[in-house]
C-alpha positions, 0 to 999 in steps of 0.5 A, a space after each residue: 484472474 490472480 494478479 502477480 503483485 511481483 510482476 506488477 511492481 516490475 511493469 510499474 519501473 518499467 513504465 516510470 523509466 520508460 517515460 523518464 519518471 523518478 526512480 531514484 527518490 523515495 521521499 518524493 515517491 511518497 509525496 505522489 503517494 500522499 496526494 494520491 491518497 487526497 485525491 481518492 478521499 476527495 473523490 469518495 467524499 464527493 461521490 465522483 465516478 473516478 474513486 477506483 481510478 485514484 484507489 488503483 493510483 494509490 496501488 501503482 504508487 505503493 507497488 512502485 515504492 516497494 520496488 524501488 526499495 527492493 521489498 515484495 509487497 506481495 510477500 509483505 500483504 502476505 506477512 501482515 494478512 498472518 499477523 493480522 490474523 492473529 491479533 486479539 483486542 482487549 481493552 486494558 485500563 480503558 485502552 484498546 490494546 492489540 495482543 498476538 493470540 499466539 505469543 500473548 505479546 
């Protein structure tokens, strides 16, 4: 099952105007996002059963974020994946140094 992360992001501002959540403040969308991330180191740390439930948070927050802001994060993950893709590592003076294997850049 493929999940449409373009129509996903589109449920989540649905579901947040629905219930009279933000959709207007990205700095405080950030905010959530950032406890969600506590939540779900806090969890991993403590081996608790709820680790998938807080990741999937963490996602509902980045998705919701990315619509409010206009952007695709399915087209986004897609770019980076490439970027990603063709990133070389050397260590130059003692410090590791991302290279893209395609531009020498």
């Amino acid at each position: 099952m493929q999940i449409d992360l373009d129509q996903k992001q589109k449920e989540i501002m649905q579901n947040k105007r629905k219930h009279g959540w933000n959709t207007e403040k990205i700095p405080e969308e950030f905010c959530y996002l950032y406890g969600e991330v506590g939540e779900a180191y806090d969890a991993y740390l403590k081996n608790k059963d709820d680790l998938g439930s807080e990741l999937a948070d963490i996602a509902i927050y980045l998705l919701g974020i990315s619509e409010m802001l206009g952007f695709s994060l399915q087209e986004e993950i897609q770019k980076k994946i490439e970027i990603n893709n063709h990133r070389v590592y050397k260590v130059v003076n003692g410090k590791m140094i991302k290279f893209d294997d395609r531009t020498g850049e």
